[in-house]
N, C-alpha and C positions, 0 to 999 in steps of 0.2 A: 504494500500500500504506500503510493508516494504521497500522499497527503488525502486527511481526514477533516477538511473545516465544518465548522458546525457554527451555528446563527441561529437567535433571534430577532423580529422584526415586533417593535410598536409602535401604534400610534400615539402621541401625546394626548391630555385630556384635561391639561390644565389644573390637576391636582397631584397627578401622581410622581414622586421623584423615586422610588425604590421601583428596580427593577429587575426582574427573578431571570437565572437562566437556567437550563436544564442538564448541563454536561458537563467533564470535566477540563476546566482551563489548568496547566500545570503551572503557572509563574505568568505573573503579572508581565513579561514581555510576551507572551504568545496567546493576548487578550489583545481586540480591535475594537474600541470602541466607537462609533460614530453617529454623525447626523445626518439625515435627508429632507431638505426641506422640499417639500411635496410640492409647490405650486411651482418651482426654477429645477427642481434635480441636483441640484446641487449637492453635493457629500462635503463634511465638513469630518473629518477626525479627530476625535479629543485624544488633548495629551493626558496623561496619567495624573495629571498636577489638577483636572477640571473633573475626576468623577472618585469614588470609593467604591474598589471591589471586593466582595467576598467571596470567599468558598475555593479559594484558589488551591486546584489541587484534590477536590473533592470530586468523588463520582455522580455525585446526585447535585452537581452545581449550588449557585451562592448569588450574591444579590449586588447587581451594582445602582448605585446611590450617584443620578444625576439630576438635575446642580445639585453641587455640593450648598450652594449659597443660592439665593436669590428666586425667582421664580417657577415654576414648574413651565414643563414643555406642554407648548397647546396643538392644538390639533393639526396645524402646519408643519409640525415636523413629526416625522417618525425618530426612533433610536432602534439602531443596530447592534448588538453585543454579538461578536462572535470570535469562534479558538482560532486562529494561524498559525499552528505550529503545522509541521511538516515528520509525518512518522514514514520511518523507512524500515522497512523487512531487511534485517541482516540473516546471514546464514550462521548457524552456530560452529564457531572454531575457525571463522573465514575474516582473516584480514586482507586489508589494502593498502 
């Protein structure tokens, strides 16, 4: 298996900043966070400094927490949480 991503998609609703994912991310660099603002397409990527995540490393996933400050996302934007890490099938006993 050369890579395994996994995602979820929300839409904003102007109350909600916790947001659940279902699978496991192993370390907060192979977590993609971003934004889609629905009316331009536009993708916007949060740095790690603009949201809080949990459960990293768990099998049954954990919750990221965006804003951290300020308002909740309204209906104009979705939030995308999803894994980028890259798993690769080695053969046992076989180096390169």
């Amino acid at each position: 298996i050369e890579n395994s991503d996994r995602n979820v998609v929300y839409t904003g609703n102007g109350a909600t900043s916790i947001w659940d994912y279902d699978f496991r991310i192993p370390n907060a660099e192979s977590a993609l966070v971003y934004l889609y603002e629905i009316a331009t397409g536009v993708e916007t990527t949060l740095d790690a400094s603009e949201y809080t995540i949990t459960g990293l490393n768990a099998n049954d996933g954990g919750t990221v927490t965006y804003p951290k400050v300020g308002s909740p996302l309204t209906s104009d934007y979705k939030i995308v949480i999803q894994r980028n890490t890259p798993y690769v099938q080695g053969c046992f006993g076989h180096t390169e």
